[in-house]
Structures are given as C-alpha cells and as structure tokens.
N, CA and C of each residue as an Amber inpcrd file, in Angstrom:
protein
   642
  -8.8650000  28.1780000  13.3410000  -8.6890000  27.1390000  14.3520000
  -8.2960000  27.7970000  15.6810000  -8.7840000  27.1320000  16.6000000
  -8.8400000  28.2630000  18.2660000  -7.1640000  27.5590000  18.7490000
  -6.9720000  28.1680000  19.7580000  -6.0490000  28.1270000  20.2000000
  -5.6580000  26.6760000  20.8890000  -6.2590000  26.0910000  21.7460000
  -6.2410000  25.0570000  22.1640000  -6.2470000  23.4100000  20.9750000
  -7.2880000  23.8070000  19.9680000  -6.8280000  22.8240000  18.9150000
  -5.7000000  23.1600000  18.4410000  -5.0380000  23.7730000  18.1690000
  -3.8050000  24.1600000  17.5660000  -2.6290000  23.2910000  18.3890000
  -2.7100000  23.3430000  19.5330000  -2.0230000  23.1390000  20.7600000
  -1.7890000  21.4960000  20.9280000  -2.9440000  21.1670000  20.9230000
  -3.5340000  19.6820000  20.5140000  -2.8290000  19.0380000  19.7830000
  -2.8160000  19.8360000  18.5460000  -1.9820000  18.7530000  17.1700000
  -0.5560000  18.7900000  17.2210000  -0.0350000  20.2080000  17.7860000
   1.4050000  20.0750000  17.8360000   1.7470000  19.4910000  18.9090000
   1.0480000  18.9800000  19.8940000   1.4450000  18.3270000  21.0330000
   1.6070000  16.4490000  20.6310000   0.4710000  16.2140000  19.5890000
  -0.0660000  14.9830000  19.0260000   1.1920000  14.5340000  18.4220000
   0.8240000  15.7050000  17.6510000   2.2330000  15.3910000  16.6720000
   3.3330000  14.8690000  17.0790000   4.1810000  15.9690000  17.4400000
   5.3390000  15.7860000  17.9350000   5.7500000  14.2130000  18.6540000
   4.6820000  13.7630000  19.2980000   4.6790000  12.5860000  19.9910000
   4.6690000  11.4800000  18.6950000   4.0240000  11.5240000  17.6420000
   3.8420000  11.0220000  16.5730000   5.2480000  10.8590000  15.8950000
   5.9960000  11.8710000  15.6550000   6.7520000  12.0420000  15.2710000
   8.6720000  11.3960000  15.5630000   8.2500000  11.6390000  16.9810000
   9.0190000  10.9030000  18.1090000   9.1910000   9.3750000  17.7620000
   8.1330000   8.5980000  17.7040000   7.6520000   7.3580000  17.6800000
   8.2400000   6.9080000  16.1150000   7.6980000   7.6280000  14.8040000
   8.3560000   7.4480000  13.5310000   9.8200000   7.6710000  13.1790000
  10.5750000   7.9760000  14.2830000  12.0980000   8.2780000  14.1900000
  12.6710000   6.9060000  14.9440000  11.4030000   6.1500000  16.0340000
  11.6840000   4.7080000  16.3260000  12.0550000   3.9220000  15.3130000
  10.5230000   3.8050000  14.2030000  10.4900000   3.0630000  13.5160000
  11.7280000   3.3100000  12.4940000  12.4020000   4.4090000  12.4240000
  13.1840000   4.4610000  11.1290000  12.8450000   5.3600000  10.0610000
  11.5290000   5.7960000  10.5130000  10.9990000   7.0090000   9.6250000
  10.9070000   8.2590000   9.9660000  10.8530000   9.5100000   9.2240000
  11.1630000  10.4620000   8.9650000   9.8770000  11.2270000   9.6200000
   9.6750000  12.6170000  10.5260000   8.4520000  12.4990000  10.4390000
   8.8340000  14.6980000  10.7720000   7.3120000  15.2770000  10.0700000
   7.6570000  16.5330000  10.3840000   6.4670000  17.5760000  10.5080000
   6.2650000  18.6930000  11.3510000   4.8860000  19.3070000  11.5650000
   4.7940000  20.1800000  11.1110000   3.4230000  20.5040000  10.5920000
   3.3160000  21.7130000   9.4920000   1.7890000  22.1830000   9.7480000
   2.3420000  23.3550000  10.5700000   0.6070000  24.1990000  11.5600000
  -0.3440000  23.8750000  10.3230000  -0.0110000  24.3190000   9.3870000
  -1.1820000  24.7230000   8.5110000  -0.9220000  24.6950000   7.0550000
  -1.8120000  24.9490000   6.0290000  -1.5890000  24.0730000   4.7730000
  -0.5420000  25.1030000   4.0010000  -0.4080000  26.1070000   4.0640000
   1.0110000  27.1390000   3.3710000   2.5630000  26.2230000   3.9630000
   2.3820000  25.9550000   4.9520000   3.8000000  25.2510000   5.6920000
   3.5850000  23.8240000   5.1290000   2.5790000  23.3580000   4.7530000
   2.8500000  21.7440000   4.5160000   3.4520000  21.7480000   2.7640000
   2.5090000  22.3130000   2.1670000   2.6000000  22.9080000   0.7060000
   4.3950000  22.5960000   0.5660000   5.3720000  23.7720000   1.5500000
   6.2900000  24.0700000   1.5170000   7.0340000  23.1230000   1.6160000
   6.7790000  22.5880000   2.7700000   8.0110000  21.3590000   2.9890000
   7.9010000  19.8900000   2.0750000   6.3050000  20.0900000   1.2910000
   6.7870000  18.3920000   0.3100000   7.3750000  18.9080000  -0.1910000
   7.1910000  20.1920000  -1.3510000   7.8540000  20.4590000  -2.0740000
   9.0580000  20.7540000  -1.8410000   9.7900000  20.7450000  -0.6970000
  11.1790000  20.6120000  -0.0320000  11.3010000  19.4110000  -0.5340000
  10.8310000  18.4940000  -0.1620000  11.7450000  17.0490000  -0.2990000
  11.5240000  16.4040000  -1.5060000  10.7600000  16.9590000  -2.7510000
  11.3730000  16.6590000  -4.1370000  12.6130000  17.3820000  -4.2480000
  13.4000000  16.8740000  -5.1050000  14.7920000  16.9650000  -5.4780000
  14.4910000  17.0920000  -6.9130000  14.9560000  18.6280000  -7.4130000
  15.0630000  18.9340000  -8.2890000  15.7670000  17.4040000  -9.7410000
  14.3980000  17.3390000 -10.8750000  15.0680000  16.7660000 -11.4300000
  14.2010000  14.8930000 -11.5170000  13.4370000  15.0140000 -10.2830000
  12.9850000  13.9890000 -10.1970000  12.0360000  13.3150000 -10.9500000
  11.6240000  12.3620000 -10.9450000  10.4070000  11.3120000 -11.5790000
   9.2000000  10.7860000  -9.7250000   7.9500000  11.7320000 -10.2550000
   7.2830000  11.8430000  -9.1750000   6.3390000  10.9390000  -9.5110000
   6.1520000  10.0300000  -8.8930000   4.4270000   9.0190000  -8.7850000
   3.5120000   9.6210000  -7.7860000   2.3710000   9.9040000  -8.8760000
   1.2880000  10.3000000  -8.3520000   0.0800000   9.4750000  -8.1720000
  -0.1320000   9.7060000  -7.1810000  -1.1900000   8.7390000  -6.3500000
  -2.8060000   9.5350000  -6.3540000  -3.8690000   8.6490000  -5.9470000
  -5.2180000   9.5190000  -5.7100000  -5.4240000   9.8810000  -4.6340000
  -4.7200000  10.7140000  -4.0510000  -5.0040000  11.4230000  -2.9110000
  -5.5810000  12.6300000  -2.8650000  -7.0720000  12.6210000  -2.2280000
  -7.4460000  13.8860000  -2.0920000  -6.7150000  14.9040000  -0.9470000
  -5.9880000  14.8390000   0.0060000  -5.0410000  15.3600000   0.7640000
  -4.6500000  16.1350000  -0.0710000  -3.3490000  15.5320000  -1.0090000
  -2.6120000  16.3920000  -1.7760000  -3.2450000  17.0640000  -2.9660000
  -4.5890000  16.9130000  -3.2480000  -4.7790000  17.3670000  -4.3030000
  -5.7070000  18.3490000  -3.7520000  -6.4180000  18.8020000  -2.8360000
  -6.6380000  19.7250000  -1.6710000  -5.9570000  20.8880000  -1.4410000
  -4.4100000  20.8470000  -1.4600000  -3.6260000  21.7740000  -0.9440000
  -3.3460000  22.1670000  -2.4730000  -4.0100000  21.6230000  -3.7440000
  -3.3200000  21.9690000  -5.1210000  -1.9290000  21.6700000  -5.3730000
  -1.3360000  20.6120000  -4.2050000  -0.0650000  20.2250000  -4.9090000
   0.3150000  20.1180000  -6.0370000  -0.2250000  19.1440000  -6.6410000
  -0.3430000  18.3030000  -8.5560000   0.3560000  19.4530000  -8.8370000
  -0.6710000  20.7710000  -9.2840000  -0.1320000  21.2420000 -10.1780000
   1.3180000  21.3760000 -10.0320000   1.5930000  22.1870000  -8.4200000
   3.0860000  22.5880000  -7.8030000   4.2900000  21.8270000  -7.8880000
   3.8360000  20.8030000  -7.4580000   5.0970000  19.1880000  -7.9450000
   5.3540000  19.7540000  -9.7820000   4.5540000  19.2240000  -9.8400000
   4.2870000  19.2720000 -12.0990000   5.1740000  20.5650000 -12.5390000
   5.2100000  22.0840000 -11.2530000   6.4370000  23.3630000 -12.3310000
   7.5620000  22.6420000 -11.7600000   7.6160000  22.0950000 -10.6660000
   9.0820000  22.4330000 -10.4310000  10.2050000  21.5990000 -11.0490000
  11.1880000  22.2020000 -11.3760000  12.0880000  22.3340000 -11.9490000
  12.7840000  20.8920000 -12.7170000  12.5640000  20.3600000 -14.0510000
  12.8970000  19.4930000 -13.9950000  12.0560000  17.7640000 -14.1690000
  11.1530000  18.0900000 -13.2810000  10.1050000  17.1920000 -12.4660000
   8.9550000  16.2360000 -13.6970000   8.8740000  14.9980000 -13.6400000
   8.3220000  14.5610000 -14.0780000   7.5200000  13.6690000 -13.8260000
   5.8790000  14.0030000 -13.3430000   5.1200000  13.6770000 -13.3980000
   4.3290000  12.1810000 -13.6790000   4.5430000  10.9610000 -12.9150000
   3.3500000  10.0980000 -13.3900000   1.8120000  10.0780000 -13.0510000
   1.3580000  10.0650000 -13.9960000   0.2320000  10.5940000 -13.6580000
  -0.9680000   9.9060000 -13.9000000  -1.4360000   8.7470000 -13.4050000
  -2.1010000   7.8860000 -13.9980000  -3.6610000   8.1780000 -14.0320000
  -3.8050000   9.3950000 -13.7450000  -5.2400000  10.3810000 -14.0410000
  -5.8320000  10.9430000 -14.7930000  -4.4050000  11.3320000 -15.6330000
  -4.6910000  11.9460000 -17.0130000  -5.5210000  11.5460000 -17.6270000
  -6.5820000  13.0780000 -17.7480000  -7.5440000  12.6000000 -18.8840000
  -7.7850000  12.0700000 -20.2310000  -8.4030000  11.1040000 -20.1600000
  -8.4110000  10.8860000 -21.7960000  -7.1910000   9.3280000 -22.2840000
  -6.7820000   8.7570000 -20.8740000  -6.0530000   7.7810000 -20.9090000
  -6.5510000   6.5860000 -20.6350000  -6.4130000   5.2920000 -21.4770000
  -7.5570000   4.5930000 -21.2400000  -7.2790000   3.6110000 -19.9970000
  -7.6190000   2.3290000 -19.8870000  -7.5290000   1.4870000 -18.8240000
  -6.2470000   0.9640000 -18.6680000  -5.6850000   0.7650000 -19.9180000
  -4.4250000  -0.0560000 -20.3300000  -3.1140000   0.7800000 -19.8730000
  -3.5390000   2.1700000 -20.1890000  -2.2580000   3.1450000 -20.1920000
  -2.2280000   3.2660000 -18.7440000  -3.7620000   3.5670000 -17.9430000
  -3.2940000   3.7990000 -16.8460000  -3.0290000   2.7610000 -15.4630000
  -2.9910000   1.6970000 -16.3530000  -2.3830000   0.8210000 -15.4310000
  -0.7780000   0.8760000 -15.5280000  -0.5340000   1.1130000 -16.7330000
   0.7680000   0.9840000 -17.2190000   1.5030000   1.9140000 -16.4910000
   1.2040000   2.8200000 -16.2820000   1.7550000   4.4130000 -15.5960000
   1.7590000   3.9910000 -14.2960000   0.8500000   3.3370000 -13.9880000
   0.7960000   2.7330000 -12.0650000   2.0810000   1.7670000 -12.0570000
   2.0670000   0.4170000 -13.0200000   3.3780000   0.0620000 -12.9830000
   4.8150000   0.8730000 -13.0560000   4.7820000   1.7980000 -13.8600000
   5.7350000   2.6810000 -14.3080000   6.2320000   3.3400000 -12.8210000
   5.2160000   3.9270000 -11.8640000   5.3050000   4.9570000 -10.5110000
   6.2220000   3.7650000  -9.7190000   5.9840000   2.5980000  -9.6780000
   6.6860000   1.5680000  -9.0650000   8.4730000   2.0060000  -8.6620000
   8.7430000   2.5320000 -10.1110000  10.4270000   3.0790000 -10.2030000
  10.6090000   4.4510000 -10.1200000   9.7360000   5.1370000  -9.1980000
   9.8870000   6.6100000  -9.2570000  10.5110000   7.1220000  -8.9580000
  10.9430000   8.0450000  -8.6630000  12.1480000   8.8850000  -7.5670000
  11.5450000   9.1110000  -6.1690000  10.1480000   9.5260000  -6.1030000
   9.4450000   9.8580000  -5.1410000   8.0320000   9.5460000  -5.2750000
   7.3350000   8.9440000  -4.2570000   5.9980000   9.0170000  -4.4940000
   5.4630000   9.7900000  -3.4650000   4.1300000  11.0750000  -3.5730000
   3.3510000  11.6600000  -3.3290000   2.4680000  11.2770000  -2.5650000
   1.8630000  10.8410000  -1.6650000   0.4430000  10.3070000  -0.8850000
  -0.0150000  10.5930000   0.2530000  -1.0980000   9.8010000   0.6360000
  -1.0850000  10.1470000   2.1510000  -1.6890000   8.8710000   2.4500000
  -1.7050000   8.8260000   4.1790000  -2.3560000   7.9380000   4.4420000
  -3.7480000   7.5310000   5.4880000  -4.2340000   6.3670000   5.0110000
  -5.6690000   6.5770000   5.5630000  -5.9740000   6.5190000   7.1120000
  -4.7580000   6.1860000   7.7560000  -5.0150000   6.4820000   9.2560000
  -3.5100000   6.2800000   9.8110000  -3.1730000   6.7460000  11.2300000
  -1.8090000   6.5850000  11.4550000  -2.3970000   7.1630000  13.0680000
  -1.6020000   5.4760000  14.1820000  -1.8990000   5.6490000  15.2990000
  -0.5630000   6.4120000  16.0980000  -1.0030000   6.6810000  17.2710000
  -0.1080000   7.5140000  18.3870000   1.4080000   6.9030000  18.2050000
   1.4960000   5.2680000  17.9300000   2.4130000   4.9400000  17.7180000
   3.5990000   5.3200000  16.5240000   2.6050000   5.7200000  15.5230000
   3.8530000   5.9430000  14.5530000   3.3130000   4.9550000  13.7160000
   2.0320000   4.2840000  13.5690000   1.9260000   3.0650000  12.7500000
   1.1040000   3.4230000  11.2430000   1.6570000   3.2390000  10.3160000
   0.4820000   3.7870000   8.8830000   0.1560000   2.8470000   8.1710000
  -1.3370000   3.0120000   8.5980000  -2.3680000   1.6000000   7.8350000
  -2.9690000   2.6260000   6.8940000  -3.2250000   1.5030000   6.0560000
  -3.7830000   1.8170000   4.4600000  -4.6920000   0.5910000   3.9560000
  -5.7750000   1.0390000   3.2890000  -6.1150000  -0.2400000   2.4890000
  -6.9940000   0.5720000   1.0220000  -6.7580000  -0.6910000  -0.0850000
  -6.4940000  -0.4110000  -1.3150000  -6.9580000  -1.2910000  -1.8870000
  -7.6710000  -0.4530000  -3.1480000  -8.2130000  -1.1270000  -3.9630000
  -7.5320000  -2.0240000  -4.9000000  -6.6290000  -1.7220000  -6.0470000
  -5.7440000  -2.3780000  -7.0430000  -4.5020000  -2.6300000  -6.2550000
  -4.3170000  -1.6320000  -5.1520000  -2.7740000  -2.8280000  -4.8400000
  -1.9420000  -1.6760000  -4.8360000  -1.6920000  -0.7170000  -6.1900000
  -0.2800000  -0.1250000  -6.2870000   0.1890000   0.9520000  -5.2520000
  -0.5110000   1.6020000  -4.9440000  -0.9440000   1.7720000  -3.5970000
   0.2970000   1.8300000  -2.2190000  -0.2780000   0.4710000  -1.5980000
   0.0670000   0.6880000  -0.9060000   1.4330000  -0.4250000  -1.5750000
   1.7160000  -1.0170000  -2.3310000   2.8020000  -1.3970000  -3.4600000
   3.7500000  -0.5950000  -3.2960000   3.4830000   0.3130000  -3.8050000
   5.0050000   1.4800000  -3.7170000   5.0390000   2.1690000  -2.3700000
   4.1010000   1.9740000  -1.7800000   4.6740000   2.6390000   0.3070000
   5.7080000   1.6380000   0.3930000   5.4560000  -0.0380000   0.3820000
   6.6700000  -0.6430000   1.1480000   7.9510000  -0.9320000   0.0900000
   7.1410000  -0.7370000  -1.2580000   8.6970000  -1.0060000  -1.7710000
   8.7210000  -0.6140000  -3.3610000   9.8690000   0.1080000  -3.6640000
   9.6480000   0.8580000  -5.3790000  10.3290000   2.0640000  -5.1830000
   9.4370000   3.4570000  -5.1170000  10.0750000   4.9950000  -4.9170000
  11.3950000   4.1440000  -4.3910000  11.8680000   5.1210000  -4.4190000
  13.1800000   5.5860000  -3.8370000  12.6830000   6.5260000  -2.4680000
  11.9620000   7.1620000  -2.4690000  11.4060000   8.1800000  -1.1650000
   9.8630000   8.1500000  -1.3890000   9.2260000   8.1750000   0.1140000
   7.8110000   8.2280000  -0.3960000   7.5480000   9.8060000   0.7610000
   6.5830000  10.3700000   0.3140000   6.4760000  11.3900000   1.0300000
   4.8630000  10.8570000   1.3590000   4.0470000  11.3160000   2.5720000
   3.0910000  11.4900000   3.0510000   2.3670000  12.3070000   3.7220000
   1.5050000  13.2260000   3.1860000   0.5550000  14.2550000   3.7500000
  -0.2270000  13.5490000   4.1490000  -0.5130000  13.9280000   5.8010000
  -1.3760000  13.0740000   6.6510000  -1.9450000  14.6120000   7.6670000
  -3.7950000  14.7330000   7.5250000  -3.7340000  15.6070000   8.4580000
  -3.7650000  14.8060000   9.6240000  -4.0950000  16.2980000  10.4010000
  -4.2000000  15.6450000  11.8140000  -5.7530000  14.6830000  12.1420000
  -6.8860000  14.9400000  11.4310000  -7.6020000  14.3060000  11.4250000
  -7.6300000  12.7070000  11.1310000  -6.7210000  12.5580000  10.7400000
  -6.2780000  10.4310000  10.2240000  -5.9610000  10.2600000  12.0840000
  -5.3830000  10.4110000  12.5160000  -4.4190000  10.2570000  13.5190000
  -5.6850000   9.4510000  14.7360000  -5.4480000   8.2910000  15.1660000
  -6.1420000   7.2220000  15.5760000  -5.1280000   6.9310000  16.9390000
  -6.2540000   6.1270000  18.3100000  -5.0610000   5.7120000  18.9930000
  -4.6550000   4.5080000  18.9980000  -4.6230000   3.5110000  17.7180000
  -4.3550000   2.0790000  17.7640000  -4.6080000   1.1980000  16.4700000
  -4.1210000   0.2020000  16.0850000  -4.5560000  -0.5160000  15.3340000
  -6.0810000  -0.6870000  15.2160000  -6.4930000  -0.9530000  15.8070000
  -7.5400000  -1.4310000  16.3150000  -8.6830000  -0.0480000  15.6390000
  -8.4570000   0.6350000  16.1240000  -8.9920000   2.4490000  15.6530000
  -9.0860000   2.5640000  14.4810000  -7.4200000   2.3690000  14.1230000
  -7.2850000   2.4360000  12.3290000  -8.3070000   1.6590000  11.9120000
  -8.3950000   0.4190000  11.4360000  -9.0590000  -0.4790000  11.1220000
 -10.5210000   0.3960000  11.2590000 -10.9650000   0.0120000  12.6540000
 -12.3080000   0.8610000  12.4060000 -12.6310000   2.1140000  11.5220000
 -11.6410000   3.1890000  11.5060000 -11.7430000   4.2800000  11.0310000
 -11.5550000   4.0560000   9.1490000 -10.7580000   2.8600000   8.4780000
 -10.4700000   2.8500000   7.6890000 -11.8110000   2.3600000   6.8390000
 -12.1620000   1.3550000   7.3280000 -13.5630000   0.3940000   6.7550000
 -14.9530000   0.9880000   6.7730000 -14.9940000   1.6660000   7.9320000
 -16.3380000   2.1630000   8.0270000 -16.2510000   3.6200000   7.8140000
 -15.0980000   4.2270000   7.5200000 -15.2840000   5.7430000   7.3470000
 -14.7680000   5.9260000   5.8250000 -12.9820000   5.7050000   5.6470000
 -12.3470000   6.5680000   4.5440000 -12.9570000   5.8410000   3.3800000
 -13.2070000   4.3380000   3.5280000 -13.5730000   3.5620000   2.2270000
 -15.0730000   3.9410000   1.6910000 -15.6670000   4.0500000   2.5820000
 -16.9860000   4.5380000   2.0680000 -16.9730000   6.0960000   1.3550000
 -16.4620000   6.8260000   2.3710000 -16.7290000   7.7660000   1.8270000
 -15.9770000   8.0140000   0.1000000 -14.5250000   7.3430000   0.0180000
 -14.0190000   7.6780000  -1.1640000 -14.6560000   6.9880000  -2.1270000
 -15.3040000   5.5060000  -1.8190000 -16.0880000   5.3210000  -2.6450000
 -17.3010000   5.9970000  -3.5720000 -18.0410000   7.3460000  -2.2600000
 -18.7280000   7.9780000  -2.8130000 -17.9480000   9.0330000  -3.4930000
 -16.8380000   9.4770000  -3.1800000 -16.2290000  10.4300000  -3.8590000
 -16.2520000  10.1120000  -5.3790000 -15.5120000   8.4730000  -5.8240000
 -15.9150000   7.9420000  -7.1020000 -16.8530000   7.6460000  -7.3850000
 -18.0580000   7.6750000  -6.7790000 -19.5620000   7.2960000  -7.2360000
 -19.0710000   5.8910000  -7.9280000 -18.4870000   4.8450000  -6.8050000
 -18.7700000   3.5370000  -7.4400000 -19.5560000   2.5960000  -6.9220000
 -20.0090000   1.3420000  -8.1030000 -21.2400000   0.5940000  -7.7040000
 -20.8310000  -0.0830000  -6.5980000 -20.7600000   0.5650000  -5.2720000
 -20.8130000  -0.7820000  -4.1490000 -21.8390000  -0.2670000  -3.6760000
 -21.9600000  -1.0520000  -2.2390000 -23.1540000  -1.0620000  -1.1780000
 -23.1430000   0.4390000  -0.3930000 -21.4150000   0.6850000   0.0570000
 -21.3400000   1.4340000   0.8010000 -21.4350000   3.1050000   0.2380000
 -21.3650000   3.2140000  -1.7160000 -21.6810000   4.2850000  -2.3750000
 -23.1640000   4.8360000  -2.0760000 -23.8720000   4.0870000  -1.7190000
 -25.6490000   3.9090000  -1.6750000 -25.9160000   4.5970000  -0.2080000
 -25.2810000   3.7980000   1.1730000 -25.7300000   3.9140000   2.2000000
 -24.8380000   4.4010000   3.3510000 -23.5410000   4.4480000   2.6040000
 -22.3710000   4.4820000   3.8290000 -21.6660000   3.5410000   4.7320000
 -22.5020000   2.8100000   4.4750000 -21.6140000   1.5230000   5.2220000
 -21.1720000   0.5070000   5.0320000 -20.4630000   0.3770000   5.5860000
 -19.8680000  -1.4070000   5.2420000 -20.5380000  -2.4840000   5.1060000
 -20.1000000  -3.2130000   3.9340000 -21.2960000  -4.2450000   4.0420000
 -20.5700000  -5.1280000   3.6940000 -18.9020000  -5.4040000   3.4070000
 -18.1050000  -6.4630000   3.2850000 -18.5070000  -7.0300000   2.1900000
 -18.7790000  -6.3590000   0.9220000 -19.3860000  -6.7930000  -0.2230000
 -18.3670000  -7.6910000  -1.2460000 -18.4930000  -7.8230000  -2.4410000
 -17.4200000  -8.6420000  -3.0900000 -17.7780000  -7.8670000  -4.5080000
 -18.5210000  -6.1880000  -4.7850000 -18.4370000  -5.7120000  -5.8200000
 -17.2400000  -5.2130000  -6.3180000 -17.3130000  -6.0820000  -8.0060000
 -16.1350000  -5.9380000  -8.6510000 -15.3480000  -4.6240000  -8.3670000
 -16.0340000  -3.2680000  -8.2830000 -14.9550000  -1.9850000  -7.9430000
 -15.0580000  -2.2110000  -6.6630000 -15.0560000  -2.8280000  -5.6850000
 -14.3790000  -3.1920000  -4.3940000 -13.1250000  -2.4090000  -4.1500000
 -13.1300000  -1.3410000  -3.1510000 -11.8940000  -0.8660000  -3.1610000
 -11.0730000  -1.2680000  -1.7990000 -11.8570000  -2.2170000  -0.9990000
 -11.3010000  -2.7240000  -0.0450000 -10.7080000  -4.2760000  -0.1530000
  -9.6120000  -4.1060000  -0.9170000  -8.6030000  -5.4380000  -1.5120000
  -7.4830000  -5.3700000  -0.6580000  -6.7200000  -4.3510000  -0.3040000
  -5.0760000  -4.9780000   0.0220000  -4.9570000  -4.2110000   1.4020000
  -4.5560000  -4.7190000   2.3530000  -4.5830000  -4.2200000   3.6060000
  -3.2350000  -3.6930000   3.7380000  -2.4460000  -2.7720000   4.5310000
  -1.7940000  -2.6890000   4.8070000  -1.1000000  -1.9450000   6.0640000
  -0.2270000  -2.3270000   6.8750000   0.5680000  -1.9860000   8.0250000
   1.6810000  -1.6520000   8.3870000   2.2970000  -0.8180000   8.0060000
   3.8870000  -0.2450000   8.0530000   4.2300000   0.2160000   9.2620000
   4.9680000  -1.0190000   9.8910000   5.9010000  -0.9700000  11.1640000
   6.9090000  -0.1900000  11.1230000   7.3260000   0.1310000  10.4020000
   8.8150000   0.7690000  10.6430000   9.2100000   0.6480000   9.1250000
  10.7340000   1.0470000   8.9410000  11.5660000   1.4290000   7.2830000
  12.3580000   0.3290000   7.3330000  12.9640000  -0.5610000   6.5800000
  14.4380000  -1.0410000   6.4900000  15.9350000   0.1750000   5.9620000
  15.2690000   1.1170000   5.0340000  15.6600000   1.7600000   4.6200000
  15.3260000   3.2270000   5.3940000  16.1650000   3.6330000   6.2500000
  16.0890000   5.2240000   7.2600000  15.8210000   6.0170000   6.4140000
  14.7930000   6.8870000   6.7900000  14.2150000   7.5710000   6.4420000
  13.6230000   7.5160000   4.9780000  13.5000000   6.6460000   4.4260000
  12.9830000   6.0150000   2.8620000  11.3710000   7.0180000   2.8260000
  10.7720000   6.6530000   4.3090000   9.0470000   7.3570000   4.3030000
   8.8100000   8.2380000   5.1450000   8.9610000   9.4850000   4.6360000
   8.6810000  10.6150000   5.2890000   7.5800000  11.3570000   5.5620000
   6.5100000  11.5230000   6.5690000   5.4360000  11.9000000   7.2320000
   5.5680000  12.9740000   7.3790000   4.7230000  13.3870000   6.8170000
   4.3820000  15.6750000   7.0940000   2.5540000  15.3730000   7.5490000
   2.9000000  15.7700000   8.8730000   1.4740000  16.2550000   9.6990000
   0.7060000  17.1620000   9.3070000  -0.0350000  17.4180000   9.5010000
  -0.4790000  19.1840000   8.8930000  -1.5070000  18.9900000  10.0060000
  -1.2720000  20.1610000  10.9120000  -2.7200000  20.8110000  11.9780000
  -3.6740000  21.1550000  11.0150000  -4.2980000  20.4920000  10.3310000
  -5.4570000  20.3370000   9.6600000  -6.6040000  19.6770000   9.3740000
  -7.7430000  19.2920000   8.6070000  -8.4640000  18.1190000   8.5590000
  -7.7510000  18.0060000   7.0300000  -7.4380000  17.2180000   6.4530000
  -7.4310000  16.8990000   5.3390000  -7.8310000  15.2180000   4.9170000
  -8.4280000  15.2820000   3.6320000  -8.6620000  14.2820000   3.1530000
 -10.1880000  14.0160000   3.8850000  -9.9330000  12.3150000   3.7670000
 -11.2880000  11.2930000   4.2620000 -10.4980000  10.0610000   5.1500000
C-alpha cells in the first residue's frame, strides 16, 4: 500500500474514531492486518465464552483459529461441520449470552454510524443486545460518507456479493443485483443502525488500513 493511501485511512480513521467515543463507543486503528490480529485478541479476556459470527473479515486474518488457542476460551461456533439445522440455530441462540462477540460490520459512515443487515436476525441481535462486549473488525474499505451510502453500499454490493459467496438461490447469486426478491434464503431480512452504546464502551471498533471483507 503507497504512502498516501496509508495516510488516508489513518487520517479517516482517527476522525471515525473521534465520532465513536461520541456515541459511547470504543474505537481503535490498526495499519495493517498483524496489528489488527493483535489487538482483538487483546480484548478477549482470558477465560471467556466467544460468539462466533460469519464474518469473512475475521476469518481472513485466520482469527477463528487464534480466538479458539487462547487460553481458556470457548468457542461458539455455529459453523461447525457436520452440525445440523437445529444445533446450529441453537448455538446462535446460545452466542446471545456470550462474553464477547467477534464480527464486523457491513458499512460504517464518517459519523461513527454501523449499519448492518441480516439474514436470520442473530446478527445484528447480539450487536445491540446479549455479549457482554462485542468486538468489530471493520476495514477501511466499509467506511461510507452517510446513511444514505451505507444503505446503497449494503444492498447493492455486500448482500450480493455474500450471497454469492454462499452460492444461494436468489436473484442477486445469478446476476449481482438487487432485485428486492422474497427468496426463502433472502439474506436481506433485518436492518440495522447503531447510534451510539447505552452501555460505554460495550462495542468496540478496530479499523484496519485494509480492504477486508465484502
């Protein structure tokens, strides 16, 4: 990465960051993916019960496994192979009471604002309320200047594409785009907008000068 993008994100950031200490949230910059790696795994607390989410972000940097040695740490994991529909819903309910949940999110404007939208719900469920701490790997590529942005960026970009990531039967697996469909794996069900914490510092944001994710 050249010098001037570099410059860019920690400038972005920081302003980002500024803005999430408004809202009540936690927020912190990490040039590059060895420094981001470092600091989630800072803010598990030895000992914990971790909910794991489908984030290609974190599963990118090979977190999973890293969360999963450390010390103590126990894993929900509603991915596990070989678990059927029942269990892994059950495990999604279960992440509800975690110690920490793992994720990232699908766009986050200049303001400090993190929109998400979701297929089943649990999701963005445990961002506003459940963990005890939620952590979020967000590169710099999510980073939008507005509601308005998000939204666009969320519907016509991250949903499609993760849809193709799961190769599921919608419109937008086929062609890429939105087509506001009503197919049963519909992963565009639960919207969501997180203004701010009731609870200081409850959701903690790690930037990464990176592209990560979709």
């Amino acid at each position: 990465m050249d010098a001037p993008q570099q410059r860019w994100n920690e400038s972005v950031a920081l302003g980002i960051i500024a803005w999430l200490e408004k809202r009540r949230m936690a927020g912190h910059y990490a040039a590059d993916a060895d420094q981001a790696r470092q600091k989630v795994l800072e803010l598990i607390p030895a000992g914990s019960t971790v909910f794991r989410c489908g984030s290609s972000s974190v599963a990118e940097l090979g977190l999973w496994e890293q969360i999963e040695a450390l010390d103590g740490v126990n894993l929900i994991n509603p991915y596990q192979p070989g678990l059927t529909p029942e269990e892994g819903l059950a495990r999604r309910r279960q992440g509800m009471t975690a110690d920490v949940m793992v994720a990232s999110s699908n766009a986050i404007t200049l303001d400090g604002r993190l929109v998400n939208l979701d297929g089943m719900g649990n999701r963005v469920a445990a961002m506003t309320f459940g963990p005890a701490k939620v952590v979020l790997l967000v590169g710099m590529n999510k980073v939008v200047k507005d509601l308005e942005c998000a939204v666009e960026r969320v519907k016509h970009y991250a949903a499609p594409v993760n849809a193709m990531r799961m190769n599921l039967e919608t419109p937008c697996n086929q062609n890429g785009l939105c087509a506001d469909c009503r197919a049963p794996k519909r992963i565009c069900n639960f919207w969501s907008v997180i203004e701010g914490s009731m609870i200081p510092n409850r959701i903690h944001v790690v930037l990464v000068g990176a592209k990560l994710g979709y």
